[in-house]
PDB file as gemmi writes it, atoms N, CA and C in Angstrom:
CRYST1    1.000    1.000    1.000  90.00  90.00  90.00 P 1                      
ATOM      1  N   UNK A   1     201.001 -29.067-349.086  1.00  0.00           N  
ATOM      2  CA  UNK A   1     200.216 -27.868-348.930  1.00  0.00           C  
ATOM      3  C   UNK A   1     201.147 -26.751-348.458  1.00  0.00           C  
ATOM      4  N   UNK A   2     201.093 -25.522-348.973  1.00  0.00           N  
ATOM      5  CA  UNK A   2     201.858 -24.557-348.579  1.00  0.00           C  
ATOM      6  C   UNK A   2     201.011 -23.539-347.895  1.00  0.00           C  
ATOM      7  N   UNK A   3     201.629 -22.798-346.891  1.00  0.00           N  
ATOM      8  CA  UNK A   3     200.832 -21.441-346.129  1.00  0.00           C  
ATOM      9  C   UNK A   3     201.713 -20.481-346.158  1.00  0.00           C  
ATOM     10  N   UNK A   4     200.811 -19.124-346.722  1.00  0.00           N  
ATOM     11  CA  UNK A   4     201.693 -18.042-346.657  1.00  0.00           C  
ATOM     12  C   UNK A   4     201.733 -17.095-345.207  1.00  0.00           C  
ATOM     13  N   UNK A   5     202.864 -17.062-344.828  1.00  0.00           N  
ATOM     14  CA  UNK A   5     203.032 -16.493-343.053  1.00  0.00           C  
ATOM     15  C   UNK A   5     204.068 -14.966-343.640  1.00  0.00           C  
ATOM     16  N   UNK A   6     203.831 -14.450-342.258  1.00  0.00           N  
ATOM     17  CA  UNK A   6     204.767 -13.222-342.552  1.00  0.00           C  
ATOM     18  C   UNK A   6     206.015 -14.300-341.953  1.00  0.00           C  
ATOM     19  N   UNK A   7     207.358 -12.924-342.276  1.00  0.00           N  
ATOM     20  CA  UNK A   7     208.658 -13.801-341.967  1.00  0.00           C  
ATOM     21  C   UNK A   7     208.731 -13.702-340.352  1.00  0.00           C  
ATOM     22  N   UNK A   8     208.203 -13.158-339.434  1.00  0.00           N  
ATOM     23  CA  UNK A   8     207.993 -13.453-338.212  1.00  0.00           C  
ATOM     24  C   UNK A   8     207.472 -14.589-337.812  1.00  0.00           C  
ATOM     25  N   UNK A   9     206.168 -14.820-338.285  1.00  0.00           N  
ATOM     26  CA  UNK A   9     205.884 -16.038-337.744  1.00  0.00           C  
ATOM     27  C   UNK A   9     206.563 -17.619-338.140  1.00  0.00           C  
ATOM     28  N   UNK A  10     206.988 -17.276-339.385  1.00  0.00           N  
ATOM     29  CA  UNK A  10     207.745 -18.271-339.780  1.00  0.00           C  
ATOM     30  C   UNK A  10     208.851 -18.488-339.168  1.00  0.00           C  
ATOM     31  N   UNK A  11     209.944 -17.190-338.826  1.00  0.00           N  
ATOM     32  CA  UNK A  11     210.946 -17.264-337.901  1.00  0.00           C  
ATOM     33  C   UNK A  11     210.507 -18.180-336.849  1.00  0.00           C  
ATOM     34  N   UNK A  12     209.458 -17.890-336.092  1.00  0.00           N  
ATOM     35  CA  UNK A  12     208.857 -18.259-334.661  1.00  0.00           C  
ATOM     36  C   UNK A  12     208.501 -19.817-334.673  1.00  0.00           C  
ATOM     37  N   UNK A  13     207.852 -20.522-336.083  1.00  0.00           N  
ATOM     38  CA  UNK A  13     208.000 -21.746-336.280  1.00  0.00           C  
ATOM     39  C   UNK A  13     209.052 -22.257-336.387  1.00  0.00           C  
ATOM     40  N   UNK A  14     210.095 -21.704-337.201  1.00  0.00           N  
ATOM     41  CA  UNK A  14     211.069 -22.550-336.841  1.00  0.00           C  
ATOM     42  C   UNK A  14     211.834 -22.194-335.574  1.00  0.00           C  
ATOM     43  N   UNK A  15     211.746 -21.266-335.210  1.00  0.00           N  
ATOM     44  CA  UNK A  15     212.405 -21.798-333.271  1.00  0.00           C  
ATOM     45  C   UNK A  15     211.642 -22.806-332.403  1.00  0.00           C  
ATOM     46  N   UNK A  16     210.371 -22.673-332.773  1.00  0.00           N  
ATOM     47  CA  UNK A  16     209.370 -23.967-331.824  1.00  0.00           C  
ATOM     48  C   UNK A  16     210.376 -25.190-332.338  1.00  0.00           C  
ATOM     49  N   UNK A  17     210.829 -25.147-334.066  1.00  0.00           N  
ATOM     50  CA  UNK A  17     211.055 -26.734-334.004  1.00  0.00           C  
ATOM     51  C   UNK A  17     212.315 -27.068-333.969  1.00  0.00           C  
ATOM     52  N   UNK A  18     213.468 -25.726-333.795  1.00  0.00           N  
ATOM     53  CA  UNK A  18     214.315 -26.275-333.470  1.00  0.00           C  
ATOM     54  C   UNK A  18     214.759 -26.081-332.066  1.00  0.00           C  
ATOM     55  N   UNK A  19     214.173 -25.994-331.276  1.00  0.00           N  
ATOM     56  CA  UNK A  19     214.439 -25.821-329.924  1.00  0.00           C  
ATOM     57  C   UNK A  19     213.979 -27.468-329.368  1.00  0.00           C  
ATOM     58  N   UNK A  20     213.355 -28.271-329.738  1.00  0.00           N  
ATOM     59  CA  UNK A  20     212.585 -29.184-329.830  1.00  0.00           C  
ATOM     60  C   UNK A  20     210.455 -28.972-329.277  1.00  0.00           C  
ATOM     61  N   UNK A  21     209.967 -28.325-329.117  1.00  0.00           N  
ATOM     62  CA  UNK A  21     208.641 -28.035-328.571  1.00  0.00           C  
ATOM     63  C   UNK A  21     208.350 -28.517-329.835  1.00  0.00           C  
ATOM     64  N   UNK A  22     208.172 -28.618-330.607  1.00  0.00           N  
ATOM     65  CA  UNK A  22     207.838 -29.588-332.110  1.00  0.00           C  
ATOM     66  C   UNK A  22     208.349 -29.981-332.627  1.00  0.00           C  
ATOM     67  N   UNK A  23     208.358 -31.013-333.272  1.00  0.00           N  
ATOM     68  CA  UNK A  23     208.924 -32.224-334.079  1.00  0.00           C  
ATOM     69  C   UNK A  23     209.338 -31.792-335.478  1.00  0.00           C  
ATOM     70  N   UNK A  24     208.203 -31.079-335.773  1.00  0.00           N  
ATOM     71  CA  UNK A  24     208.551 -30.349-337.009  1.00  0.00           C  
ATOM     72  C   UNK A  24     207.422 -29.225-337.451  1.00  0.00           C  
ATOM     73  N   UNK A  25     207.588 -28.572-338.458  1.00  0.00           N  
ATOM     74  CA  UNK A  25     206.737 -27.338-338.811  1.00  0.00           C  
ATOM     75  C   UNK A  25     205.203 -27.760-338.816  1.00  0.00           C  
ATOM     76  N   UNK A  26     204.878 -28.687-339.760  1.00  0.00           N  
ATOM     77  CA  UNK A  26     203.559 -29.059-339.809  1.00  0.00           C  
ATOM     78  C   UNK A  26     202.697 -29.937-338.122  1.00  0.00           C  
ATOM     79  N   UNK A  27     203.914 -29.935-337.314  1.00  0.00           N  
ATOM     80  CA  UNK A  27     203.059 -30.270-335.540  1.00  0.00           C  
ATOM     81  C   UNK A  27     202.399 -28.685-335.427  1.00  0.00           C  
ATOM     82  N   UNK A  28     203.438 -28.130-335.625  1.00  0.00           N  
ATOM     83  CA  UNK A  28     203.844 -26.613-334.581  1.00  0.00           C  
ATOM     84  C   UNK A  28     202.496 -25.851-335.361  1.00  0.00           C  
ATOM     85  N   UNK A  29     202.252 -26.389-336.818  1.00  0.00           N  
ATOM     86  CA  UNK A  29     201.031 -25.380-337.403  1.00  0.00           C  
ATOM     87  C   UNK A  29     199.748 -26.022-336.491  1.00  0.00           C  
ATOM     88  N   UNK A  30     199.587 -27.182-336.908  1.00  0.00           N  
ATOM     89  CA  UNK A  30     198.670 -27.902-336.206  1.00  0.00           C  
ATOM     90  C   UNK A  30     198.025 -27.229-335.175  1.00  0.00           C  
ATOM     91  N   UNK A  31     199.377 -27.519-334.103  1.00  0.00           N  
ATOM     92  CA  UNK A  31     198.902 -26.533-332.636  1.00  0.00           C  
ATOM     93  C   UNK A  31     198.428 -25.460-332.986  1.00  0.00           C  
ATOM     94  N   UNK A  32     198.764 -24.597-333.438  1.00  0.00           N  
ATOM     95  CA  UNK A  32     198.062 -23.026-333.622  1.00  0.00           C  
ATOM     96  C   UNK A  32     196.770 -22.810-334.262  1.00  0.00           C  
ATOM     97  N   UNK A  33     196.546 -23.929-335.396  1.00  0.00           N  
ATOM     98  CA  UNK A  33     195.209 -24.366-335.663  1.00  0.00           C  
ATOM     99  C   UNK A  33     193.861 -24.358-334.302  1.00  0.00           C  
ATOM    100  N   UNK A  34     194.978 -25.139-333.999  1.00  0.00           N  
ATOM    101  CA  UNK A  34     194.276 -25.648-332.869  1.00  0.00           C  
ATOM    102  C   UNK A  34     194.070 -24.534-331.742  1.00  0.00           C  
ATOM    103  N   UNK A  35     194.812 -24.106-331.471  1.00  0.00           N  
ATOM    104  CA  UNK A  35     194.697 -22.362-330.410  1.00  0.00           C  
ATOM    105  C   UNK A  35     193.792 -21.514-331.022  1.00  0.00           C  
ATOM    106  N   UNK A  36     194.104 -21.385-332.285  1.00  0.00           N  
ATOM    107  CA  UNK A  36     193.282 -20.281-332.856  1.00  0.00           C  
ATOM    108  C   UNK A  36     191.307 -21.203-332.813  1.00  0.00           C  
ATOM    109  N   UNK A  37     191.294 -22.327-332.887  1.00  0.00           N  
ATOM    110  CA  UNK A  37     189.870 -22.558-332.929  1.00  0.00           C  
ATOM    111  C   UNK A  37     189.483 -22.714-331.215  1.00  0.00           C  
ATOM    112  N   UNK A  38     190.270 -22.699-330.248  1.00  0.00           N  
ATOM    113  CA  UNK A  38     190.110 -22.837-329.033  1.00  0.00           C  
ATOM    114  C   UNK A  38     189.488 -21.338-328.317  1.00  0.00           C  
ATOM    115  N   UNK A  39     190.461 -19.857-329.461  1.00  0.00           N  
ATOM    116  CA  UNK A  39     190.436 -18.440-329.371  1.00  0.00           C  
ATOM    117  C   UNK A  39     189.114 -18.032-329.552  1.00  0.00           C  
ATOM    118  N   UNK A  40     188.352 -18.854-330.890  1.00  0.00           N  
ATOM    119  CA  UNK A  40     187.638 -18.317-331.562  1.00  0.00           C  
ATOM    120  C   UNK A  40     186.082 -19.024-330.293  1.00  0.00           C  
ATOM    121  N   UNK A  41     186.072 -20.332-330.139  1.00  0.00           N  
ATOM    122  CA  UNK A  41     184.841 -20.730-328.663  1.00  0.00           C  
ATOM    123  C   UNK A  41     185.220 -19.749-327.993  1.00  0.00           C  
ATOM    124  N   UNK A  42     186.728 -19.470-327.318  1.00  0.00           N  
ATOM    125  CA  UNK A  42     186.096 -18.546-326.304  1.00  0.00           C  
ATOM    126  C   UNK A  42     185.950 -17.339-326.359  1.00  0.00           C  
ATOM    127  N   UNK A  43     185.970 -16.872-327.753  1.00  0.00           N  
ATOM    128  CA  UNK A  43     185.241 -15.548-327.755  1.00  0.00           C  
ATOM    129  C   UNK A  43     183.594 -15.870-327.531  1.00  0.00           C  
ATOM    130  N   UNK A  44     183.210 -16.775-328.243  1.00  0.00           N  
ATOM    131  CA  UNK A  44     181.691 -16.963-328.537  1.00  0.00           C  
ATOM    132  C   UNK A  44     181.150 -17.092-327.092  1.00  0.00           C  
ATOM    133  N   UNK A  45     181.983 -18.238-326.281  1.00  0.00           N  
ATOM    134  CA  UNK A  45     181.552 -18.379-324.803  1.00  0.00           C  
ATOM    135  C   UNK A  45     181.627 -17.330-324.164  1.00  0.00           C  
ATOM    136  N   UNK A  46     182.443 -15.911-324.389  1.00  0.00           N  
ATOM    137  CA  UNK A  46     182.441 -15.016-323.524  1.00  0.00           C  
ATOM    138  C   UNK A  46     181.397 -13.957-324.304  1.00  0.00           C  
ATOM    139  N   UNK A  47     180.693 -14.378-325.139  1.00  0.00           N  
ATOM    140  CA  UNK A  47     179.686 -13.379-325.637  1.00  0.00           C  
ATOM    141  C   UNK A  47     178.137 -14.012-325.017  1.00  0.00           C  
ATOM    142  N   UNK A  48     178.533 -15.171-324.883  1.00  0.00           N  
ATOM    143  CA  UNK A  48     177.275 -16.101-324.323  1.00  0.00           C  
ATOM    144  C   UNK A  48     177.182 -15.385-323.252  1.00  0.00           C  
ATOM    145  N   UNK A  49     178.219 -15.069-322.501  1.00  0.00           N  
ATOM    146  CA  UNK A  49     177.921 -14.626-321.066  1.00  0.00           C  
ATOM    147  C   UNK A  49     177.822 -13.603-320.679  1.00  0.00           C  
ATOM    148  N   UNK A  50     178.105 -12.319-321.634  1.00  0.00           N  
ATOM    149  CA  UNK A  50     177.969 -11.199-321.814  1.00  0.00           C  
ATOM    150  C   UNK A  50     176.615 -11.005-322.060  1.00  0.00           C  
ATOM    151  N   UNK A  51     175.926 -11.887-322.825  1.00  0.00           N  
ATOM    152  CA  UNK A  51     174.282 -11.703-323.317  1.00  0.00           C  
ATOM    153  C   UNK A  51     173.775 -12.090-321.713  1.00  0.00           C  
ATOM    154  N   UNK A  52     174.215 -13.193-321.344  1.00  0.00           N  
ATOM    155  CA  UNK A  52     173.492 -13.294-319.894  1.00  0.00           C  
ATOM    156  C   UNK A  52     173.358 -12.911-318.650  1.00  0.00           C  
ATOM    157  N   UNK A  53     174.549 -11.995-318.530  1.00  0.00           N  
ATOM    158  CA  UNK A  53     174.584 -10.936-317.761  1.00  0.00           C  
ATOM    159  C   UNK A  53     173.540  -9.908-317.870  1.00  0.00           C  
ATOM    160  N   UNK A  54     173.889  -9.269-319.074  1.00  0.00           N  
ATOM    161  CA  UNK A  54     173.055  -7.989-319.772  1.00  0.00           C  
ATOM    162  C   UNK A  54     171.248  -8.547-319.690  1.00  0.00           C  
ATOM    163  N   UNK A  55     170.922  -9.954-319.380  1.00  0.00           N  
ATOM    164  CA  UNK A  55     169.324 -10.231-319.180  1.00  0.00           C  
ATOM    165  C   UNK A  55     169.507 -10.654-317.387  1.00  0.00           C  
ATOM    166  N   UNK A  56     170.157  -9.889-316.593  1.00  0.00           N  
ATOM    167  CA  UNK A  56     170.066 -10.354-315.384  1.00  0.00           C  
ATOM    168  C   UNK A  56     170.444 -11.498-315.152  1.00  0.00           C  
ATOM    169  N   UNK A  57     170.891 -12.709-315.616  1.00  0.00           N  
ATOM    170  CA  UNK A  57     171.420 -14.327-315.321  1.00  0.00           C  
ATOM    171  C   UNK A  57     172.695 -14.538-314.622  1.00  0.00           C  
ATOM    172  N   UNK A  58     173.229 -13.373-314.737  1.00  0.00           N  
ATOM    173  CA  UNK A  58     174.462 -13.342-313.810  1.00  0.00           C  
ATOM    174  C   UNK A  58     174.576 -13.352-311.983  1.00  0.00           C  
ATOM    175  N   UNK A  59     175.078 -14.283-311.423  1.00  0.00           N  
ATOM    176  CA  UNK A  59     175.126 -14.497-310.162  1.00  0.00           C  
ATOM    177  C   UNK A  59     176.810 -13.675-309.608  1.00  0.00           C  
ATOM    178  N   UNK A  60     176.574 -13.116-308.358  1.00  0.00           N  
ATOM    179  CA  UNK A  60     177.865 -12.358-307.536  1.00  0.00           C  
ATOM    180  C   UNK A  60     179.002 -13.615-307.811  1.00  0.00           C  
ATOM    181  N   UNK A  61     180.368 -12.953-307.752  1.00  0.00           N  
ATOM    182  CA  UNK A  61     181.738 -13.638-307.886  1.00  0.00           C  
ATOM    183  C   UNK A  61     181.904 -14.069-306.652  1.00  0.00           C  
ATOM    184  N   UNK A  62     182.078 -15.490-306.137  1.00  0.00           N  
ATOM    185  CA  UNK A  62     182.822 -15.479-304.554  1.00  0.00           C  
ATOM    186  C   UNK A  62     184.381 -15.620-304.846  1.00  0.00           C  
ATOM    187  N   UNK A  63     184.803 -14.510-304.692  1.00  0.00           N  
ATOM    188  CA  UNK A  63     186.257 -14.776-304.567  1.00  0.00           C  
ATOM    189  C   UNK A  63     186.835 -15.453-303.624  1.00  0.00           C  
ATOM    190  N   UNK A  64     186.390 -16.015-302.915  1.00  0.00           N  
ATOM    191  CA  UNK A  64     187.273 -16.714-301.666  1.00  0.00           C  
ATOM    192  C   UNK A  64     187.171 -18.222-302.666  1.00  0.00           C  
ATOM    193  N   UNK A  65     186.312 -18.538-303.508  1.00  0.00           N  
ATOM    194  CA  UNK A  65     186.049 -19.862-303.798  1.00  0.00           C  
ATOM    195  C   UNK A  65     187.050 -19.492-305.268  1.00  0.00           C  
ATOM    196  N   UNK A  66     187.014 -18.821-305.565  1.00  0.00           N  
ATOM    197  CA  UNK A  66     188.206 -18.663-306.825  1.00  0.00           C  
ATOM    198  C   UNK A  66     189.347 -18.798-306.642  1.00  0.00           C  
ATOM    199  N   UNK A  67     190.116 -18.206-305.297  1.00  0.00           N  
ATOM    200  CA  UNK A  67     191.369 -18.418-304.490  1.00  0.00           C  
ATOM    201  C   UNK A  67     191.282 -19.584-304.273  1.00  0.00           C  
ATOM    202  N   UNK A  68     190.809 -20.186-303.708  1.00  0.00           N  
ATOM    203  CA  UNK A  68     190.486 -22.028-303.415  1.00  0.00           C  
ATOM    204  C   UNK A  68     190.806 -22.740-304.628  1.00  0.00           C  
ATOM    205  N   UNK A  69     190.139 -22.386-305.817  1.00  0.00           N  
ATOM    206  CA  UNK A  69     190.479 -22.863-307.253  1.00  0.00           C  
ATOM    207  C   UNK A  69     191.423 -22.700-307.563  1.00  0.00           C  
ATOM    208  N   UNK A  70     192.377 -21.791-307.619  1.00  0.00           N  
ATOM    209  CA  UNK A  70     193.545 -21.261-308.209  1.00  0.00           C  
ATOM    210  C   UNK A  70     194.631 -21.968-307.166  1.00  0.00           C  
ATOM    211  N   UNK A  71     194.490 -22.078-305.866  1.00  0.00           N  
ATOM    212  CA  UNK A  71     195.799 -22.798-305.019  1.00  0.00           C  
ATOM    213  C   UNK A  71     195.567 -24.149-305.536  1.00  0.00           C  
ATOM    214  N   UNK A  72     194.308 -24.719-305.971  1.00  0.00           N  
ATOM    215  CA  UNK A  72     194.139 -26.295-305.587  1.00  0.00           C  
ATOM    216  C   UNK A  72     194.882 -26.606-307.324  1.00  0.00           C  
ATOM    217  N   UNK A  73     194.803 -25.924-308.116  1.00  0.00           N  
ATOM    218  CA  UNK A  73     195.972 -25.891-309.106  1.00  0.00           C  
ATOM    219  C   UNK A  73     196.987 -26.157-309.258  1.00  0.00           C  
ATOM    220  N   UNK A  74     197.196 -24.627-308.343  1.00  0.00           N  
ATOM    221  CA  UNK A  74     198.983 -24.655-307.896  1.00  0.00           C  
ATOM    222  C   UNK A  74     199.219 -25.925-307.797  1.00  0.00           C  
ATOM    223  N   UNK A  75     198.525 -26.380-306.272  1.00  0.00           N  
ATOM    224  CA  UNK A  75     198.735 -27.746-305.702  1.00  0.00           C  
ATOM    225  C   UNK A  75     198.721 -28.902-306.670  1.00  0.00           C  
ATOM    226  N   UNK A  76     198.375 -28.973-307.941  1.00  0.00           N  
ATOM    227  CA  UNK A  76     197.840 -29.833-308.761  1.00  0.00           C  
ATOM    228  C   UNK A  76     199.433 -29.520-309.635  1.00  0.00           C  
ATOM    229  N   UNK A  77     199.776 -29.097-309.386  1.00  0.00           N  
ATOM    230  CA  UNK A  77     201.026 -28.519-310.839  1.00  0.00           C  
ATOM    231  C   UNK A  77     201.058 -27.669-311.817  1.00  0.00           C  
ATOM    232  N   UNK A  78     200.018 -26.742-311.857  1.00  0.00           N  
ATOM    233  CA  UNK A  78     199.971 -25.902-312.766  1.00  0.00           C  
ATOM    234  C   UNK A  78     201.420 -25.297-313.495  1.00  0.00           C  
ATOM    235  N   UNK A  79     201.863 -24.779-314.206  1.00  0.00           N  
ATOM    236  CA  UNK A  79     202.870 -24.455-315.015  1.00  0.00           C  
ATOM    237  C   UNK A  79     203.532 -23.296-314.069  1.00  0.00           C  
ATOM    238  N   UNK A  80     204.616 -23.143-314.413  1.00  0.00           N  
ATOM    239  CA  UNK A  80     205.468 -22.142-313.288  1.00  0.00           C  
ATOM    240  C   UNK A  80     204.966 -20.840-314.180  1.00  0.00           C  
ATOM    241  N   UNK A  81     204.756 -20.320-315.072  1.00  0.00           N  
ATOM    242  CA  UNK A  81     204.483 -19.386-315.411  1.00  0.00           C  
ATOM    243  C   UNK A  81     202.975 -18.662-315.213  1.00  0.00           C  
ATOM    244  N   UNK A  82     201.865 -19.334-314.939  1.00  0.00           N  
ATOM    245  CA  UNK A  82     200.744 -19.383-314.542  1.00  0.00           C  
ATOM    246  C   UNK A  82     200.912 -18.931-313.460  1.00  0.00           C  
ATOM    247  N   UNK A  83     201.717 -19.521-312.512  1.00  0.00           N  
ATOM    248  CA  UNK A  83     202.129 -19.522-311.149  1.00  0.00           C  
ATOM    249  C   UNK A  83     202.694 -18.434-310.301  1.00  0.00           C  
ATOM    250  N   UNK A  84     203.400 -17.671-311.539  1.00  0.00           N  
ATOM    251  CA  UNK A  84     203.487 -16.553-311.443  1.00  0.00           C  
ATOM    252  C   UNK A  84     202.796 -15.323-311.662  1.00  0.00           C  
ATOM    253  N   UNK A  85     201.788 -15.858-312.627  1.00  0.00           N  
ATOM    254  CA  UNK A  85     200.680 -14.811-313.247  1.00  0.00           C  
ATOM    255  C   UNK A  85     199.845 -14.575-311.504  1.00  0.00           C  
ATOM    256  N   UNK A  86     199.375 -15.868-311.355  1.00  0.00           N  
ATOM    257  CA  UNK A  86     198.535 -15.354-309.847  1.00  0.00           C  
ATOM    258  C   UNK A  86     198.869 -15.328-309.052  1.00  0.00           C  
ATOM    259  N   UNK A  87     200.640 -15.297-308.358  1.00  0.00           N  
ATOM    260  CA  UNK A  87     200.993 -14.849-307.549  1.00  0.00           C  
ATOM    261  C   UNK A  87     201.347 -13.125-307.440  1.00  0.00           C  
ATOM    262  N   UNK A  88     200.965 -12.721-308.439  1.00  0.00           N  
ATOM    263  CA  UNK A  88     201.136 -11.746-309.033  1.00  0.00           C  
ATOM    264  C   UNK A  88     202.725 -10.652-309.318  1.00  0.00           C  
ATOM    265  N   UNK A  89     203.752 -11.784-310.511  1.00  0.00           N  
ATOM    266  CA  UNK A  89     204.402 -11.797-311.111  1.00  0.00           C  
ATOM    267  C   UNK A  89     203.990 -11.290-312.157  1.00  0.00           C  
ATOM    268  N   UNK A  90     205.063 -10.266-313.035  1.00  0.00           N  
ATOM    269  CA  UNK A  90     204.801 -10.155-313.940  1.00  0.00           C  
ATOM    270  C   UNK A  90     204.772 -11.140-315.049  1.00  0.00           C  
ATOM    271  N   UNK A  91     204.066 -11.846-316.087  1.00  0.00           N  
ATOM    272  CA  UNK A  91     204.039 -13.089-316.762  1.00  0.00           C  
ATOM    273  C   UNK A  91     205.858 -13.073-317.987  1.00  0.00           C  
ATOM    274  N   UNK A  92     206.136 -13.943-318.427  1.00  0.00           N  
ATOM    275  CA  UNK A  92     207.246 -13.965-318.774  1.00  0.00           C  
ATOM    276  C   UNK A  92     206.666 -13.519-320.159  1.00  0.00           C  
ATOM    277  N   UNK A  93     208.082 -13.022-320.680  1.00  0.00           N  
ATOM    278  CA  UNK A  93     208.178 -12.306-322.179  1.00  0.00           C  
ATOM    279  C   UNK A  93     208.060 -12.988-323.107  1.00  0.00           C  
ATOM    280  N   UNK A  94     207.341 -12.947-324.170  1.00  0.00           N  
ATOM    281  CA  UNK A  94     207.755 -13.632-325.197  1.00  0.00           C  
ATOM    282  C   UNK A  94     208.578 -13.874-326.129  1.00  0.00           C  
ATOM    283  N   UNK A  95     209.343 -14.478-326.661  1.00  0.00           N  
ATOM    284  CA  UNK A  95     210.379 -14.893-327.374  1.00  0.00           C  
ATOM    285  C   UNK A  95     210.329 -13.526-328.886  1.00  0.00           C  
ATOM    286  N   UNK A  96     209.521 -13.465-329.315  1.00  0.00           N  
ATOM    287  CA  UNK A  96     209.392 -12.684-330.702  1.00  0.00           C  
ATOM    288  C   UNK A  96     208.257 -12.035-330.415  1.00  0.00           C  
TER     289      UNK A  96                                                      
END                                                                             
């Protein structure tokens, strides 16, 4: 099966697979398959909640219990780049 990509993204596949983060081109599509249908729920989930707001269903944010969530992460191993997002680092650049 063939897919037509611009030469960017194709560039960008093959650095995923030769850097090793994929095995080969058809993992590395896979994954993005896979991101892009992960993109597409959470748009829908964030429209779910947009409708339920807009009918009153929405309850106040406790931020102290979100901070609690986000250290018990950390504490859990979350990714160093995450880690930086909510320590409030700027997030790292992307490659292309």
């Amino acid at each position: 099966m063939s897919s037509d990509m611009s030469p960017q993204s194709e560039q960008f596949i093959q650095h995923v697979v030769s850097v090793g983060t994929y095995d080969n081109r058809g993992e590395a599509l896979d994954k993005a398959v896979e991101l892009l249908k992960r993109r597409e729920q959470l748009i829908i989930d964030v429209n779910v909640g947009i409708e339920q707001l807009e009918r009153g269903e929405g309850k106040p944010l406790d931020i102290d219990a979100v901070k609690a969530k986000v250290a018990a992460r950390i504490a859990q191993g979350m990714p160093a780049d995450l880690v930086r997002m909510v320590d409030g680092h700027k997030p790292i650049e992307p490659l292309f």
